[in-house]
N, C-alpha and C positions, 0 to 999 in steps of 0.2 A: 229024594223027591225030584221030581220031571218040571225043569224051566223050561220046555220049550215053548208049550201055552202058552205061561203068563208074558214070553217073549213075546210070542205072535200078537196076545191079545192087546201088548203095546205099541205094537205094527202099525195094526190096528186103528186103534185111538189115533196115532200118529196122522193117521192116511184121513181120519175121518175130518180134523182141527182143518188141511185145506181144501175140505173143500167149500165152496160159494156158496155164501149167502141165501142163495135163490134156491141154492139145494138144499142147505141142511138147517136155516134157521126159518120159523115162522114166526108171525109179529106176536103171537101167545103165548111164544118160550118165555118161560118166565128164567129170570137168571141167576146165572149159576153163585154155590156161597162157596166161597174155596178155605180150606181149611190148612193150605201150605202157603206160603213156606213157613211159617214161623213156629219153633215148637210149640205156640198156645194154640190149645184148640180151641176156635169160636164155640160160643155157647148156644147159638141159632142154629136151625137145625135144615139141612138141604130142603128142596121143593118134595112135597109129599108126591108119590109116584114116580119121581125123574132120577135114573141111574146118572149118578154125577162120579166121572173119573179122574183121580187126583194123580198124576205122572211126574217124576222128577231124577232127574241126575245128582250124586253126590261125591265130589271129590275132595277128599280128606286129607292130610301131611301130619305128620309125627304126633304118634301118640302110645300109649304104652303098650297097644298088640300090635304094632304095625309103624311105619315108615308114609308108605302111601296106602289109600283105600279107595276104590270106587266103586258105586253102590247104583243099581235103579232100582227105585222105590214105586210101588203102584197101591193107591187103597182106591175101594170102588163104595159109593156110600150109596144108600137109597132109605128112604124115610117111609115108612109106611100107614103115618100115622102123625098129625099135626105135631104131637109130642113125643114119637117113639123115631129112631135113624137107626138102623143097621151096617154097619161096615164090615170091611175085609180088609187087612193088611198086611202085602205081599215086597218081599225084595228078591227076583227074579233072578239078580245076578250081584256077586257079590266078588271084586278080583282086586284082593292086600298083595303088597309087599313088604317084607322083614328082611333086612339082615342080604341082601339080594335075593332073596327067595320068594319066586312069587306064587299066587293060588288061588283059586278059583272057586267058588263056592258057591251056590244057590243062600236065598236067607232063609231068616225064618218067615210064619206065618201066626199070625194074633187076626181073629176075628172080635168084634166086639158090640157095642148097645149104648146109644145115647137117649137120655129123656129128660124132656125140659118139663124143670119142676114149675117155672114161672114164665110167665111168656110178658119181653121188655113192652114198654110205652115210653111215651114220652117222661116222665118222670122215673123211670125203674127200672132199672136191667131186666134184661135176658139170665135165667141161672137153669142150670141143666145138670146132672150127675151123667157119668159114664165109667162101664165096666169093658172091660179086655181081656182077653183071656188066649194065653201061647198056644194055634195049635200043632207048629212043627218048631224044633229045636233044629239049629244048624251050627257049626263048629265052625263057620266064617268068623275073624275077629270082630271085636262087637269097638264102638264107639266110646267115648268118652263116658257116657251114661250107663253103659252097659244093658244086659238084655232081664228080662223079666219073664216069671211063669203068670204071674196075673197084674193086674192092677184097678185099682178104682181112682176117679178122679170127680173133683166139682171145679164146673165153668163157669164164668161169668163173661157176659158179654154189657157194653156199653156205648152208646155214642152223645158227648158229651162237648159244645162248641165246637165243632165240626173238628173232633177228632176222637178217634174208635178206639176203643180198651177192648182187649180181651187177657183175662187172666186166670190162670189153672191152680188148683192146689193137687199135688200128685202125689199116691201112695201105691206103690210096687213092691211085691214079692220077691224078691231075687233068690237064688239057687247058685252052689255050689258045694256039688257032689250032694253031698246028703244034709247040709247045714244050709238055713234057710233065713235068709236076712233081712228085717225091713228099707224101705228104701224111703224118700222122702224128697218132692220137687215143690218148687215154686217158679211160676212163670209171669211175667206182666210184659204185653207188647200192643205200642199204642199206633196208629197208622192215619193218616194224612193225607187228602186229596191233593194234589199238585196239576191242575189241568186236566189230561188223559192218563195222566199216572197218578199211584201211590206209593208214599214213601213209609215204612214200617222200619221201627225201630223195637228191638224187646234185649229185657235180660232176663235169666233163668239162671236158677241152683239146680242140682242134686247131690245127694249124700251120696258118697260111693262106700256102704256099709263094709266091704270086704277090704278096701284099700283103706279105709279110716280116713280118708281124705274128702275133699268136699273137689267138686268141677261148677267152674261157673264160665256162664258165656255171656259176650255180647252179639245178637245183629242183627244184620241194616239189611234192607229187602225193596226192589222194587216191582211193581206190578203192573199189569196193563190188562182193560179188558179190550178184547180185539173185536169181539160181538157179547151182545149178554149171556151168553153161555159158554165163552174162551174166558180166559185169561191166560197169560203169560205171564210168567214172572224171575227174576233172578235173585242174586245176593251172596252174601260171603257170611262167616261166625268166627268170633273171634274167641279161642280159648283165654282165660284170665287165670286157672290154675296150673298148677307144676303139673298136677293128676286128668288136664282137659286137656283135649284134641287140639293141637295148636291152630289149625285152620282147616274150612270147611269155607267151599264154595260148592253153589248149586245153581240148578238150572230146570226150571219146567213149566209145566201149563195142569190147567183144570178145567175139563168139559165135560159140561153137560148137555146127554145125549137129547136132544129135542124132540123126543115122542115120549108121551107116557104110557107106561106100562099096563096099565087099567081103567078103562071108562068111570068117570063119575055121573054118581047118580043125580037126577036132578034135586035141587035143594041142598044135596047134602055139600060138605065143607071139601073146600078143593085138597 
């Protein structure tokens, strides 16, 4: 498969985050929901029409495919439908080291479909199902979690004394060779205004059905929105099993692009 695209189209984004205010936002951008860094995925779903791009760096240290790993990560989401979100998820480049041996790789690509079954209030979560589905396999080493042909998940999202849950139950296919193994995640990550930043905290399981072993993480993440449709963010993950990636820091932003894609009709729902 050809990275040089989704290089460029990170270029891109890159080029687009500075520029000024007076160029790229208007006071009716509405703002952006970012869905990284933490592995739960919010259960709210982006702005209906506005391509939102989720960008990030990931630098990895000892784990069972690998020594070191660095990874960029790209998903592009767009909602088309107050209760339906479309995404795409891409890793452009993928460069392990083993053993002194190092290697390059494109990643894989999972396309997928979010819809919110319940739309939150003030007394009731936000709850959403979502489906993924692999559609390029790459032979880059994979993560502590490892890689998946499908999966389905249900979201919850909450904001609760001013401070935000979001928590996933995760079910994945996994493959190897021709023997096909259930997988099985749990996520809860709760996050904290702090002035102009947020501070998120979460821990996550997964079953590694092939290793018999379980990986669990912790981590801390902070954020910044730089305008209503940036944010910046960083943070580190801390492996807590023998079988999990011992460390993981990362680095990125989420912008949404400030035009939308299709006029609405008068009356109808934005």
């Amino acid at each position: 498969m050809k990275i040089g695209v989704p290089i460029c189209l990170l270029c891109m984004l890159s080029a687009f985050a500075q520029l000024s205010p007076a160029q790229s936002v208007t006071p009716c951008v509405p703002e952006a929901n970012p869905g990284r860094p933490t592995v739960s995925t919010p259960a709210t779903l982006t702005p209906v029409g506005y391509l939102q791009f989720e960008n990030g760096v990931v630098f990895a240290q000892q784990s069972t495919e690998f020594s070191k790993r660095i990874g960029i990560g790209q998903v592009t989401k767009l909602s088309v439908h107050p209760r339906l979100e479309l995404f795409l998820q891409t890793e452009p480049l993928a460069i392990s080291q083993f053993k002194d041996r190092t290697a390059v790789h494109e990643g894989e690509v999972f396309a997928g479909v979010q819809s919110a079954l319940f739309a939150g209030g003030e007394s009731r979560p936000t709850v959403s199902i979502s489906y993924v589905r692999r559609l390029h396999a790459s032979v880059a080493p994979e993560l502590d979690v490892g890689t998946f042909r499908q999966s389905a998940s249900i979201l919850l999202s909450e904001d609760l004394d001013g401070f935000h849950f979001d928590t996933n139950g995760i079910f994945t296919e996994q493959l190897q060779g021709a023997v096909r193994r259930a997988q099985f995640g749990q996520t809860l990550s709760i996050s904290h205004s702090l002035g102009k930043f947020t501070i998120s905290g979460e821990v996550w399981h997964f079953s590694q059905p092939f290793e018999k072993g379980n990986t669990v993480g912790n981590l801390w993440a902070v954020s910044r929105a730089l305008r209503k449709n940036l944010v910046v963010d960083a943070g580190f993950n801390r492996g807590l099993t023998k079988t999990s990636t011992r460390w993981e820091v990362f680095v990125g932003f989420t912008y949404l692009l400030p035009h939308r894609l299709w006029r609405v009709r008068h009356g109808s729902q934005p």
